[in-house]
mmCIF file of the N, C-alpha and C atoms, coordinates in Angstrom:
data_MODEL
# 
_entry.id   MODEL 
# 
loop_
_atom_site.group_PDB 
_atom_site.id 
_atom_site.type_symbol 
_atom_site.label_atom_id 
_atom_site.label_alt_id 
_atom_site.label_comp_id 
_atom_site.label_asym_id 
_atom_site.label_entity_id 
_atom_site.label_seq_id 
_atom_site.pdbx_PDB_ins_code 
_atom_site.Cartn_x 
_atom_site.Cartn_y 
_atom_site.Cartn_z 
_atom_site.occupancy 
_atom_site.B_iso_or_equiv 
_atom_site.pdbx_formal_charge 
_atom_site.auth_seq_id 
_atom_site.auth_comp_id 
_atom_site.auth_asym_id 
_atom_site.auth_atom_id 
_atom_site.pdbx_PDB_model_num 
ATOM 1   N N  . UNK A 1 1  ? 12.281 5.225  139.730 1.00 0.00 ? 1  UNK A N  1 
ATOM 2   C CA . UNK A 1 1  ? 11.428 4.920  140.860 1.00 0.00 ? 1  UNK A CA 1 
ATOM 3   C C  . UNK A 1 1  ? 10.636 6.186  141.216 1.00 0.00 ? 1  UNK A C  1 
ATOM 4   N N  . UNK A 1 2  ? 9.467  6.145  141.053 1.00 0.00 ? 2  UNK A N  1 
ATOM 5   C CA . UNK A 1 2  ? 8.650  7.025  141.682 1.00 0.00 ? 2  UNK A CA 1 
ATOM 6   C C  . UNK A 1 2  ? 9.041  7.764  143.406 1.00 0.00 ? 2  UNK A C  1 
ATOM 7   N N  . UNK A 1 3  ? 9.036  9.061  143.158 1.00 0.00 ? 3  UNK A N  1 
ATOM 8   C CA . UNK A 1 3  ? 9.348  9.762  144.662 1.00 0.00 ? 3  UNK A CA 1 
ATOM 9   C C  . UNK A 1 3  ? 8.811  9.087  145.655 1.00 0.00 ? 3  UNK A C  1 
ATOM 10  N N  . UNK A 1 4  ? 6.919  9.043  145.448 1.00 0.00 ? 4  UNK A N  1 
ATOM 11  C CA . UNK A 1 4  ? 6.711  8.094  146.720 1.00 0.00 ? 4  UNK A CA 1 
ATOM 12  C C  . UNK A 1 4  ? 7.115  7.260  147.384 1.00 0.00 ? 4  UNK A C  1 
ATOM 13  N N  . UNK A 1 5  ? 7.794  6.444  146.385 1.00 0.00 ? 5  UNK A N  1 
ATOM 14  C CA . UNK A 1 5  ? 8.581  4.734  146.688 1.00 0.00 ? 5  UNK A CA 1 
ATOM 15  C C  . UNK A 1 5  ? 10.093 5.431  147.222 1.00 0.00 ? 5  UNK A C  1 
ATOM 16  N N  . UNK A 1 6  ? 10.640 6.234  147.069 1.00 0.00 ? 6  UNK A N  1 
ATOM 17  C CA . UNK A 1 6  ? 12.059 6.455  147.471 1.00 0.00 ? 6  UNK A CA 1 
ATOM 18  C C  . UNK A 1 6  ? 11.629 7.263  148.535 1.00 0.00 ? 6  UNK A C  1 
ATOM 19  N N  . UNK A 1 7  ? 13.113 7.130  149.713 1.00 0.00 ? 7  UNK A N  1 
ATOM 20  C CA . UNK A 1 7  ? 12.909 8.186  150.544 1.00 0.00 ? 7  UNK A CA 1 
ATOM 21  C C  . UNK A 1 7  ? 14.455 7.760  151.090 1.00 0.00 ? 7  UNK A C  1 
ATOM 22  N N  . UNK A 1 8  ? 14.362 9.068  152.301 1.00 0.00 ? 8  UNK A N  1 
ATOM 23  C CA . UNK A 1 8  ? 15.416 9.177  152.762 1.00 0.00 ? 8  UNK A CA 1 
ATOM 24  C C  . UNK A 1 8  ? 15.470 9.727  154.162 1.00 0.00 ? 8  UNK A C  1 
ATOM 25  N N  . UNK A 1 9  ? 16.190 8.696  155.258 1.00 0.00 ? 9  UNK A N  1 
ATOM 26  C CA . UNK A 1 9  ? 15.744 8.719  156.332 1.00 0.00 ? 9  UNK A CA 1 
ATOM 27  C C  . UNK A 1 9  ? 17.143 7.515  157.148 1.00 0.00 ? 9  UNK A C  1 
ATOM 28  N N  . UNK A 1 10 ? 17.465 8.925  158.516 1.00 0.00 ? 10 UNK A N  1 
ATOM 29  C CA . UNK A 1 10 ? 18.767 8.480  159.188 1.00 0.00 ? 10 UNK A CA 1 
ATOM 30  C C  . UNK A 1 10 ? 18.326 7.813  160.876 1.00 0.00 ? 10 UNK A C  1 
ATOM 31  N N  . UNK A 1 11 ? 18.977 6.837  161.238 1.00 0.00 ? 11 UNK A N  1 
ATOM 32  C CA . UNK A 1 11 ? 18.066 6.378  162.903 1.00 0.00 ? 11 UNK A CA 1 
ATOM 33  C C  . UNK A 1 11 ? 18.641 7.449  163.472 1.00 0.00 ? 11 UNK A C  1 
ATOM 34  N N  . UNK A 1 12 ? 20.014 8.104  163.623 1.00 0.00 ? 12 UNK A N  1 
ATOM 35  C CA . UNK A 1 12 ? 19.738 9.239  164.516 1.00 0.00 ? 12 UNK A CA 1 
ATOM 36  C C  . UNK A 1 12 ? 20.890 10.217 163.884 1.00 0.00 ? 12 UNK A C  1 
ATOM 37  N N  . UNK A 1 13 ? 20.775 11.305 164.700 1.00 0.00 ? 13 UNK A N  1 
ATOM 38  C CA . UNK A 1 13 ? 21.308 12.313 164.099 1.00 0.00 ? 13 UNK A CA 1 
ATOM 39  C C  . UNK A 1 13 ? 22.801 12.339 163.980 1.00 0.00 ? 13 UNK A C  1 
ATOM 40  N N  . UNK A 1 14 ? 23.392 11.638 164.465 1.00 0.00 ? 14 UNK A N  1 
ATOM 41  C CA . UNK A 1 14 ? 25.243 11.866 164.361 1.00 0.00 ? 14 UNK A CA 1 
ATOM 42  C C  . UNK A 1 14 ? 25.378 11.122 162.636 1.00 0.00 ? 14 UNK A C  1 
ATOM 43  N N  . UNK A 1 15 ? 24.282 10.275 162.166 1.00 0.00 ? 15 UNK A N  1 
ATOM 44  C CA . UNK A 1 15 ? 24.511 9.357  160.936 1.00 0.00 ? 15 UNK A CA 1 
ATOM 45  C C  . UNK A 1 15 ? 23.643 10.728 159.955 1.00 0.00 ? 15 UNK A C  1 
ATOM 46  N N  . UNK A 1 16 ? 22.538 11.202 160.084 1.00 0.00 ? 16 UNK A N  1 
ATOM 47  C CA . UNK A 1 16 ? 21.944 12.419 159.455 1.00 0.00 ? 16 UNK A CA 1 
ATOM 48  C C  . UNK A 1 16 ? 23.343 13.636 159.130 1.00 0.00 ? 16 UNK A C  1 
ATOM 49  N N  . UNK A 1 17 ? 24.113 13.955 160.131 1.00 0.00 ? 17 UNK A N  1 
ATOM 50  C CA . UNK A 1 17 ? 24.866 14.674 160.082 1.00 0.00 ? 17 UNK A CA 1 
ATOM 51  C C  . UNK A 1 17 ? 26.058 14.608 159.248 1.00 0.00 ? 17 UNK A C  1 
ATOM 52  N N  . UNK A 1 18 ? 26.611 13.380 159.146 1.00 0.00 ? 18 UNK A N  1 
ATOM 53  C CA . UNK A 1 18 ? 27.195 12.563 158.089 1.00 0.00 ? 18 UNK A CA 1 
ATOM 54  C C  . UNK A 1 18 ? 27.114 12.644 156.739 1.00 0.00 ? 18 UNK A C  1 
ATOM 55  N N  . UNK A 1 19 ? 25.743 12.878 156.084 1.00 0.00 ? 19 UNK A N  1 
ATOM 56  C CA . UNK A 1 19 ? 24.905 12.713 155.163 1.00 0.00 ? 19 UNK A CA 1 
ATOM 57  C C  . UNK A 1 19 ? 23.955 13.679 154.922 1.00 0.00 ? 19 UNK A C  1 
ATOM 58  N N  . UNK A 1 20 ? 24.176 14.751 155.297 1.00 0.00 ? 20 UNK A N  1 
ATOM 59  C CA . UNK A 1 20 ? 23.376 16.174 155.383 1.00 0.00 ? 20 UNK A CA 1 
ATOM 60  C C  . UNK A 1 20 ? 23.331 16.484 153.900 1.00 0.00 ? 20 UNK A C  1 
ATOM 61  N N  . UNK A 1 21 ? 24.131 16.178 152.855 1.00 0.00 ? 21 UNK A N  1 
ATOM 62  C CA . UNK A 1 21 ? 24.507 16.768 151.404 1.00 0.00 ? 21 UNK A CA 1 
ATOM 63  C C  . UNK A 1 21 ? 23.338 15.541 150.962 1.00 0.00 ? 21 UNK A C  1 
ATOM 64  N N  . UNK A 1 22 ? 22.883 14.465 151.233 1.00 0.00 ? 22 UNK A N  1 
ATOM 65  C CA . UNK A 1 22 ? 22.066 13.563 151.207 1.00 0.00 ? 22 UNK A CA 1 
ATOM 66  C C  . UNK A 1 22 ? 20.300 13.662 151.576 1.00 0.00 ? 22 UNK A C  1 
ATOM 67  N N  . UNK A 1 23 ? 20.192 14.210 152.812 1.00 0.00 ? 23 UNK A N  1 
ATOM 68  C CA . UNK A 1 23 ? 19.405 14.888 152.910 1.00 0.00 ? 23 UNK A CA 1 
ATOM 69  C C  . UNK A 1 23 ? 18.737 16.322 152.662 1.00 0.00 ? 23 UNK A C  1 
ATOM 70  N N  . UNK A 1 24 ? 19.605 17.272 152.258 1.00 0.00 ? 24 UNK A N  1 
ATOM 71  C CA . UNK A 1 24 ? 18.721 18.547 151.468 1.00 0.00 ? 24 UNK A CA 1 
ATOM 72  C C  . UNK A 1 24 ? 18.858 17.880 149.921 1.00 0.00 ? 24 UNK A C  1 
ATOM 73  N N  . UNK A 1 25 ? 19.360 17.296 149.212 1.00 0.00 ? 25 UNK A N  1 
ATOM 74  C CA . UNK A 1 25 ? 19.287 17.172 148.099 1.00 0.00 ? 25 UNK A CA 1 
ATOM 75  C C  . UNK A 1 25 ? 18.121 16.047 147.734 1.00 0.00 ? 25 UNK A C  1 
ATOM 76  N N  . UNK A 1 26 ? 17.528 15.374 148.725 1.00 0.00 ? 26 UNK A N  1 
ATOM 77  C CA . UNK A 1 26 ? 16.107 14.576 148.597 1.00 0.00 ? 26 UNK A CA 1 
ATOM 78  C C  . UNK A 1 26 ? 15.329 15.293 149.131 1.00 0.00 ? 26 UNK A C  1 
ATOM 79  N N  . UNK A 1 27 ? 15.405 16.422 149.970 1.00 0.00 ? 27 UNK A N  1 
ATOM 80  C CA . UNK A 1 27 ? 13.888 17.832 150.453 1.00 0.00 ? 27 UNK A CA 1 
ATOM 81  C C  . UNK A 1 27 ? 14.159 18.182 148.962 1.00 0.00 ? 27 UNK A C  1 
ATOM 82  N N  . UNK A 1 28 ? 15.155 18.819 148.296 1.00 0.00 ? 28 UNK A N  1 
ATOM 83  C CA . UNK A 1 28 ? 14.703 19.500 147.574 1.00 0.00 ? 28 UNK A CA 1 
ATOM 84  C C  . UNK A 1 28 ? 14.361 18.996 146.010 1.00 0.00 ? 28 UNK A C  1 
ATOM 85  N N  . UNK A 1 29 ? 14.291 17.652 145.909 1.00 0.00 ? 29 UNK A N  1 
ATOM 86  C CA . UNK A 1 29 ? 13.918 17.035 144.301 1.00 0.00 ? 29 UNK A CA 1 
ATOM 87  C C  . UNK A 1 29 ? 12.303 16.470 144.873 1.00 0.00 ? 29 UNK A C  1 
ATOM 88  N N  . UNK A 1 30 ? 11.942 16.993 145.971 1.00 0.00 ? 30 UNK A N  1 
ATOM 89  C CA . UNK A 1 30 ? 10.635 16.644 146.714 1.00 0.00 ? 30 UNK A CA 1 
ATOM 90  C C  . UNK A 1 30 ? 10.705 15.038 147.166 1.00 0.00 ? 30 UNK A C  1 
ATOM 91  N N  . UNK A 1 31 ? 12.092 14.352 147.569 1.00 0.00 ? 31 UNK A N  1 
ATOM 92  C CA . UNK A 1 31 ? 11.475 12.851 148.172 1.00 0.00 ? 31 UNK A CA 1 
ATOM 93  C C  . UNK A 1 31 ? 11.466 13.147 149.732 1.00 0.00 ? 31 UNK A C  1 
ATOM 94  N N  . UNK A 1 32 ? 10.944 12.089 149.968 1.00 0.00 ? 32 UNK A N  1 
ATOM 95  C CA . UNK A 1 32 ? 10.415 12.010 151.562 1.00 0.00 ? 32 UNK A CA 1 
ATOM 96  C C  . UNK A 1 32 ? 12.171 12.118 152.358 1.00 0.00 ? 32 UNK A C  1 
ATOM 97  N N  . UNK A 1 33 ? 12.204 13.068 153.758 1.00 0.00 ? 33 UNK A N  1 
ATOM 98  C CA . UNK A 1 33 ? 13.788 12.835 154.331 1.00 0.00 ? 33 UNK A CA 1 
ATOM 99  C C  . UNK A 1 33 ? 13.413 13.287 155.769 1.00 0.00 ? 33 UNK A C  1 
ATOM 100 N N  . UNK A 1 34 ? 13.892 12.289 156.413 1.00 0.00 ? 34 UNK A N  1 
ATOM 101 C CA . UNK A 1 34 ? 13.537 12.329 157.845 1.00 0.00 ? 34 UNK A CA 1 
ATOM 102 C C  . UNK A 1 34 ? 14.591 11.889 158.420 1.00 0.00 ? 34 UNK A C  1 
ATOM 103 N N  . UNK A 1 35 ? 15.099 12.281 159.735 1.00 0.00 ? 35 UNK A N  1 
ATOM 104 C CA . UNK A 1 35 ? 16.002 11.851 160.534 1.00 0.00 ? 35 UNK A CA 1 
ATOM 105 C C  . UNK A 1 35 ? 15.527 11.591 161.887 1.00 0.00 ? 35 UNK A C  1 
ATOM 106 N N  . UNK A 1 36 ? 16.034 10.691 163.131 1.00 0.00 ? 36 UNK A N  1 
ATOM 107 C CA . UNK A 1 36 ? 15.247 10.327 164.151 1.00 0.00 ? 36 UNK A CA 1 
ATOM 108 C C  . UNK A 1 36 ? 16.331 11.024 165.625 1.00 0.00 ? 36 UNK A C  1 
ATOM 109 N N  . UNK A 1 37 ? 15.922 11.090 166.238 1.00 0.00 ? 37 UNK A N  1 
ATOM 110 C CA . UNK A 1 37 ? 16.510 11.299 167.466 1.00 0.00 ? 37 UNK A CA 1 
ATOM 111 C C  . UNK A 1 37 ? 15.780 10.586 168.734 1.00 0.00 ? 37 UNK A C  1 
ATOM 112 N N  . UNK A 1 38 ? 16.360 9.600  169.458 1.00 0.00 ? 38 UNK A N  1 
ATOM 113 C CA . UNK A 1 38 ? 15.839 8.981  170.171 1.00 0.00 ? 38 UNK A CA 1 
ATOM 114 C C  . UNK A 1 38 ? 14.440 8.256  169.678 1.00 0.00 ? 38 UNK A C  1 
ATOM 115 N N  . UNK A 1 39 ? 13.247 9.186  170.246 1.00 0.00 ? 39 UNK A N  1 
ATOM 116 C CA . UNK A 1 39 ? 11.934 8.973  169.804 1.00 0.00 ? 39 UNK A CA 1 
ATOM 117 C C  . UNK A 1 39 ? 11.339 9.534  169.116 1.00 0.00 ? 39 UNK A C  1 
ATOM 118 N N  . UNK A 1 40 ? 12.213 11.154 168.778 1.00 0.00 ? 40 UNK A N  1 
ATOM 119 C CA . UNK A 1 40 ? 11.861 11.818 167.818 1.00 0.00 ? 40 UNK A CA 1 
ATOM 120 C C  . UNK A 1 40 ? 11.584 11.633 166.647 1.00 0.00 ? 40 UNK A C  1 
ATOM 121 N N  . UNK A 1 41 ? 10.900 12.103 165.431 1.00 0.00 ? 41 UNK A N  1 
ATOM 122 C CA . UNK A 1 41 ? 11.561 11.950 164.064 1.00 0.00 ? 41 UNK A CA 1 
ATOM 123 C C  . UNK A 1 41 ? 11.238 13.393 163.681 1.00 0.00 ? 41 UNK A C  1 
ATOM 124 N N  . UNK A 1 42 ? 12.162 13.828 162.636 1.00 0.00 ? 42 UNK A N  1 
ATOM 125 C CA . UNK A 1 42 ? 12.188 15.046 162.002 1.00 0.00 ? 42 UNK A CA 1 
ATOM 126 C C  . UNK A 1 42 ? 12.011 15.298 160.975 1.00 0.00 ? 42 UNK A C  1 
ATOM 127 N N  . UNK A 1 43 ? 11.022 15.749 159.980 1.00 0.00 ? 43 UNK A N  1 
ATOM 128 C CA . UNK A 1 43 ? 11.516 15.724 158.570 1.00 0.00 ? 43 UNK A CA 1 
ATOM 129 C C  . UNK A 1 43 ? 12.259 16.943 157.923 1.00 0.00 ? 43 UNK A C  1 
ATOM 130 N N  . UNK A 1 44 ? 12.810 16.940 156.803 1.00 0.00 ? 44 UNK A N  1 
ATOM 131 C CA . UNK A 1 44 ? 13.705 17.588 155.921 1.00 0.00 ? 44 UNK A CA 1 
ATOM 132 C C  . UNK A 1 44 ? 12.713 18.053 154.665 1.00 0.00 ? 44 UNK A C  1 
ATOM 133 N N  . UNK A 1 45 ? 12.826 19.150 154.692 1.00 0.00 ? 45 UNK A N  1 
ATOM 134 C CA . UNK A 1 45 ? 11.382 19.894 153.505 1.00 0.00 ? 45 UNK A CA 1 
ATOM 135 C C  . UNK A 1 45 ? 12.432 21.034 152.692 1.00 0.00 ? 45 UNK A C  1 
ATOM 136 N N  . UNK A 1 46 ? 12.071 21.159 151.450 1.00 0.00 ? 46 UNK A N  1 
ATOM 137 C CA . UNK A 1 46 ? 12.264 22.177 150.707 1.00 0.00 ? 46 UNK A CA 1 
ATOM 138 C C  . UNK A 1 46 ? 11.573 23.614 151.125 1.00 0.00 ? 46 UNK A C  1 
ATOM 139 N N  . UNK A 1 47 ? 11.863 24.312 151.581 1.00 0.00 ? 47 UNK A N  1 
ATOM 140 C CA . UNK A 1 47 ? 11.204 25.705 151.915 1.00 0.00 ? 47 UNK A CA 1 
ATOM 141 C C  . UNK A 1 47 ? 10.185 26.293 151.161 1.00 0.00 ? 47 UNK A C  1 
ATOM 142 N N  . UNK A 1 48 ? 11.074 26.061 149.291 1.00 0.00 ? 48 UNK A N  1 
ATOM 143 C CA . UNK A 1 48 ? 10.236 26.464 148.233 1.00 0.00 ? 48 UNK A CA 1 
ATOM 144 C C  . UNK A 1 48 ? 8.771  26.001 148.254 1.00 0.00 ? 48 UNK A C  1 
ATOM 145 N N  . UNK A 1 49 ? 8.784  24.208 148.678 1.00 0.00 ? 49 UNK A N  1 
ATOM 146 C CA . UNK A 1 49 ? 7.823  23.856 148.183 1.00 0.00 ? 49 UNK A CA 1 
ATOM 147 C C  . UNK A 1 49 ? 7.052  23.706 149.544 1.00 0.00 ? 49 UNK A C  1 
ATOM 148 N N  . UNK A 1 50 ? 7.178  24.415 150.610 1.00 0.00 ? 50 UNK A N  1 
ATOM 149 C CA . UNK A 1 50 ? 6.594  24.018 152.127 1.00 0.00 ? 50 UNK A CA 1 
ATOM 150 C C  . UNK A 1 50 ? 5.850  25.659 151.807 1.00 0.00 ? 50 UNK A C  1 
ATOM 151 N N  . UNK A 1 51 ? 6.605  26.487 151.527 1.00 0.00 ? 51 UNK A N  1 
ATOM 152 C CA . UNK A 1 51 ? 6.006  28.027 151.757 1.00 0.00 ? 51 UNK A CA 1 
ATOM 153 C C  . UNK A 1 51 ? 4.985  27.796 150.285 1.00 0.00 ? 51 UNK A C  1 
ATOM 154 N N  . UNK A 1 52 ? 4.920  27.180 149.249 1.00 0.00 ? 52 UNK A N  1 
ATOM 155 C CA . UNK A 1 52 ? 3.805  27.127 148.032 1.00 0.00 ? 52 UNK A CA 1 
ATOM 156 C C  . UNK A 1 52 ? 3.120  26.283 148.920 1.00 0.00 ? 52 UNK A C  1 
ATOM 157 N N  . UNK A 1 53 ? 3.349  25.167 149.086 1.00 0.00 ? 53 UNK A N  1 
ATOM 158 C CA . UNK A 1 53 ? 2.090  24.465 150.148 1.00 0.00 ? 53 UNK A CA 1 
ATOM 159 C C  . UNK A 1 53 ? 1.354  24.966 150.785 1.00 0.00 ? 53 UNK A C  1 
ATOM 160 N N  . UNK A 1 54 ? 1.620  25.726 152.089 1.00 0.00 ? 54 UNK A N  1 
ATOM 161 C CA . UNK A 1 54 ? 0.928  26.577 153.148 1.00 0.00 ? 54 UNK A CA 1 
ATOM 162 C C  . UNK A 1 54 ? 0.205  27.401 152.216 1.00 0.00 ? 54 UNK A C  1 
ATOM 163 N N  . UNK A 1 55 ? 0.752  28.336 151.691 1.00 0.00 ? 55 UNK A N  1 
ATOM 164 C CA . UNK A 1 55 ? 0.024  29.296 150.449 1.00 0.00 ? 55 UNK A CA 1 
ATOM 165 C C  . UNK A 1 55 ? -0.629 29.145 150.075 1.00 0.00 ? 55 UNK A C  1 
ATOM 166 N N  . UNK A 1 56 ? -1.210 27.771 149.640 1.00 0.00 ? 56 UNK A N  1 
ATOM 167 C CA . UNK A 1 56 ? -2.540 27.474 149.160 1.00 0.00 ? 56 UNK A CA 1 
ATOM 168 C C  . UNK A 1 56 ? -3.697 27.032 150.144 1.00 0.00 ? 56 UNK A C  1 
ATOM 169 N N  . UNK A 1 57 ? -3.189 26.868 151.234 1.00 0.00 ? 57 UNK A N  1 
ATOM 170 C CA . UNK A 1 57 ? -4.614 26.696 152.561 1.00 0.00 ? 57 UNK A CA 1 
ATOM 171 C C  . UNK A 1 57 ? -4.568 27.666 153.326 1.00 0.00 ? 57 UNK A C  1 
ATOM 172 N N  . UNK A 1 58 ? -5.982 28.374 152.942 1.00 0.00 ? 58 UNK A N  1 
ATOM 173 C CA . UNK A 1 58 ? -6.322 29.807 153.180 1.00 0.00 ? 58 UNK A CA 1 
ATOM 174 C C  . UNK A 1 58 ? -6.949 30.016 154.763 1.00 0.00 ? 58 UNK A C  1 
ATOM 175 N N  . UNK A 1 59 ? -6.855 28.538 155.092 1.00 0.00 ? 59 UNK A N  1 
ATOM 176 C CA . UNK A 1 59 ? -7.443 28.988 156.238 1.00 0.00 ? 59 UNK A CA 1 
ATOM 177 C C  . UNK A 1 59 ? -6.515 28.860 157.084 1.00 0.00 ? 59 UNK A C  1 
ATOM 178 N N  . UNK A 1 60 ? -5.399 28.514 157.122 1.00 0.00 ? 60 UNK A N  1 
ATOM 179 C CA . UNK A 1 60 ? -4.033 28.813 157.637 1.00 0.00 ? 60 UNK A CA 1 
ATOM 180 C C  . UNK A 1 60 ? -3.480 29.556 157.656 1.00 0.00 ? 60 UNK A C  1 
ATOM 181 N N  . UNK A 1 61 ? -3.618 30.561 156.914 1.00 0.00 ? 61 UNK A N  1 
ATOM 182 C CA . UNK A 1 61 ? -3.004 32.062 156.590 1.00 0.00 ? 61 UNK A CA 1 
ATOM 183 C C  . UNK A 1 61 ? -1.726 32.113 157.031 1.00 0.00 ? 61 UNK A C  1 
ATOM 184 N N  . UNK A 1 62 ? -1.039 31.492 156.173 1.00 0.00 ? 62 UNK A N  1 
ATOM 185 C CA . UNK A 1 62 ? 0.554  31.393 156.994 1.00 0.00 ? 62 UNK A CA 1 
ATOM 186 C C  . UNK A 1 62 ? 1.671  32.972 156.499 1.00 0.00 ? 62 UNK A C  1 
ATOM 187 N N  . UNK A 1 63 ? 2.205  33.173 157.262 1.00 0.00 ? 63 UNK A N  1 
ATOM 188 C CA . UNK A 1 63 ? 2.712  34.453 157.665 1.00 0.00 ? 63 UNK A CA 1 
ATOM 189 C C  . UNK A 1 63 ? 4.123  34.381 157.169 1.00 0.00 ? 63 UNK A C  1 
ATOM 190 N N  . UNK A 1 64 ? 4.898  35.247 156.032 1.00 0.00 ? 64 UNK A N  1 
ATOM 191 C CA . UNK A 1 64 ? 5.865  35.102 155.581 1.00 0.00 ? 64 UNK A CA 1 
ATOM 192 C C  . UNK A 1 64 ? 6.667  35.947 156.344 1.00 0.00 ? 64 UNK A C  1 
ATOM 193 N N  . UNK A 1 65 ? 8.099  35.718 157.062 1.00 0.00 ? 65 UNK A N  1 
ATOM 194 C CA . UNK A 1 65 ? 8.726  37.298 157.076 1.00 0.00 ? 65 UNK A CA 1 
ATOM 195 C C  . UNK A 1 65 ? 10.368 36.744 156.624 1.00 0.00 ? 65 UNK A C  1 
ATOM 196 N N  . UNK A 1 66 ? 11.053 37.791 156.230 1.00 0.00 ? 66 UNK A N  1 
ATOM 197 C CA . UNK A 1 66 ? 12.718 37.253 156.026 1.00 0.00 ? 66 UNK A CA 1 
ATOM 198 C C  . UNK A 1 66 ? 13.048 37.827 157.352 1.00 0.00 ? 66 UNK A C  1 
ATOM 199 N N  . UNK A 1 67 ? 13.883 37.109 157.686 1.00 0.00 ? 67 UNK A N  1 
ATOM 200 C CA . UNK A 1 67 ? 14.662 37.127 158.617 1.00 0.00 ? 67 UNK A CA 1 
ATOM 201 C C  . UNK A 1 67 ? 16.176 36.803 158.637 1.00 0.00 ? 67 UNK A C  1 
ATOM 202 N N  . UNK A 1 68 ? 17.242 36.998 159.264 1.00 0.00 ? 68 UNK A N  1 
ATOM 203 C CA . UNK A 1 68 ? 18.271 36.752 159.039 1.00 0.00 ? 68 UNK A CA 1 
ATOM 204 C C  . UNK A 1 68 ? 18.943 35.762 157.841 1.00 0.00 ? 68 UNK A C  1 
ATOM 205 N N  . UNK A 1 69 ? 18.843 36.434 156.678 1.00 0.00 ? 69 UNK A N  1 
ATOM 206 C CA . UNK A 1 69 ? 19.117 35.905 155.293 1.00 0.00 ? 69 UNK A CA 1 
ATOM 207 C C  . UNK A 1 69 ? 18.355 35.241 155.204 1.00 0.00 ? 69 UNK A C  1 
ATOM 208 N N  . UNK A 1 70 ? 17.200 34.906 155.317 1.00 0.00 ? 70 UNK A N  1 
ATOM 209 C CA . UNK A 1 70 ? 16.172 33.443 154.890 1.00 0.00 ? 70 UNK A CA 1 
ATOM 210 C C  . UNK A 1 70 ? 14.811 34.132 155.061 1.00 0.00 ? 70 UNK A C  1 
ATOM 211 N N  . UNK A 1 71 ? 14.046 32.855 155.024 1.00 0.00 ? 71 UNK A N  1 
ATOM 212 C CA . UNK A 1 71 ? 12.673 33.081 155.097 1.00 0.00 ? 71 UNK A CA 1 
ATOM 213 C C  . UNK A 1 71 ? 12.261 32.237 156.951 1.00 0.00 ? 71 UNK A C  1 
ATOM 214 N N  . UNK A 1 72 ? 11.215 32.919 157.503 1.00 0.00 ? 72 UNK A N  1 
ATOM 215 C CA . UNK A 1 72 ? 10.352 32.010 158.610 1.00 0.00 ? 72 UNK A CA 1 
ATOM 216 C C  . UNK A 1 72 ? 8.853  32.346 158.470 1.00 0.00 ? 72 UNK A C  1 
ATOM 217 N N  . UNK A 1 73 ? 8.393  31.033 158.682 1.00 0.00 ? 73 UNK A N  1 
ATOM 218 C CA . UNK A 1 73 ? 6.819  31.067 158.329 1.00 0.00 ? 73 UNK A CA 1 
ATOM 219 C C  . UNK A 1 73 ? 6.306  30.955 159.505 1.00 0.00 ? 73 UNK A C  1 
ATOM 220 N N  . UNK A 1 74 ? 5.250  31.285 159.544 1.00 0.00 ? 74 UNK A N  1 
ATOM 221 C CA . UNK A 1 74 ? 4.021  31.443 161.343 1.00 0.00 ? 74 UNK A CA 1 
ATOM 222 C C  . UNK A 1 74 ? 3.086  31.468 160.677 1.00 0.00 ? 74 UNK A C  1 
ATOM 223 N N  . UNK A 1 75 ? 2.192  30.528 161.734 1.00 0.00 ? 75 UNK A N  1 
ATOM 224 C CA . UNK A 1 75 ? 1.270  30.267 161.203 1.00 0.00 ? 75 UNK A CA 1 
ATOM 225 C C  . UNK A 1 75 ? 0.306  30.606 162.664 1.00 0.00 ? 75 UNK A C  1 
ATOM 226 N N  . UNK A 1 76 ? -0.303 31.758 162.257 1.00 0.00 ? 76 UNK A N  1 
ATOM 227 C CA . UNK A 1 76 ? -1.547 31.860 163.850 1.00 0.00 ? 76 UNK A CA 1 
ATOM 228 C C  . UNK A 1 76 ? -2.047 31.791 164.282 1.00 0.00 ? 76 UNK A C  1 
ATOM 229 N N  . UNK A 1 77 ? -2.388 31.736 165.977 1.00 0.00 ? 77 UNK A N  1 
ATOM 230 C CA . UNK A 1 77 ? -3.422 30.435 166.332 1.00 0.00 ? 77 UNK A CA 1 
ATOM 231 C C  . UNK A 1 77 ? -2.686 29.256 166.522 1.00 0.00 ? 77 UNK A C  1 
ATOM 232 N N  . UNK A 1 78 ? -1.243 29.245 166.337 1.00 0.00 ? 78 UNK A N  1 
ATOM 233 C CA . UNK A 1 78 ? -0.545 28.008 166.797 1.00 0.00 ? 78 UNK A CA 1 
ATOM 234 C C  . UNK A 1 78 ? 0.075  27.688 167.578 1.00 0.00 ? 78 UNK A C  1 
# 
């Protein structure tokens, strides 16, 4: 099944939480993963492929720094 057609997505977070090994493992083969809270919804992204994304729209100039073992992106003007 094509990624587009699959996805992965919890109505709220105590069932997301459940299934967390479920959700980074569909951010990171790139399918769609969202979880909801109330009215919220959230999605679940691969870092790898969110920080190559931004990277390529220059007029976003998104801002890399590591921070406590990881990466955080800023984007300015936001």
């Amino acid at each position: 099944m094509p990624t587009a057609e699959r996805r992965t997505h919890f109505d709220t977070i105590s069932e997301a939480r459940a299934h967390m090994k479920e959700l980074i493992d569909a951010a990171m083969e790139g399918t769609p993963a969202s979880m909801r809270r109330e009215t919220a919804r959230a999605a679940v992204v691969d870092a790898s492929r969110l920080r190559a994304t931004l990277a390529t729209l220059p007029s976003l100039r998104p801002e890399a720094v590591a921070e406590a073992g990881g990466w955080s992106l800023f984007i300015n003007g936001t």
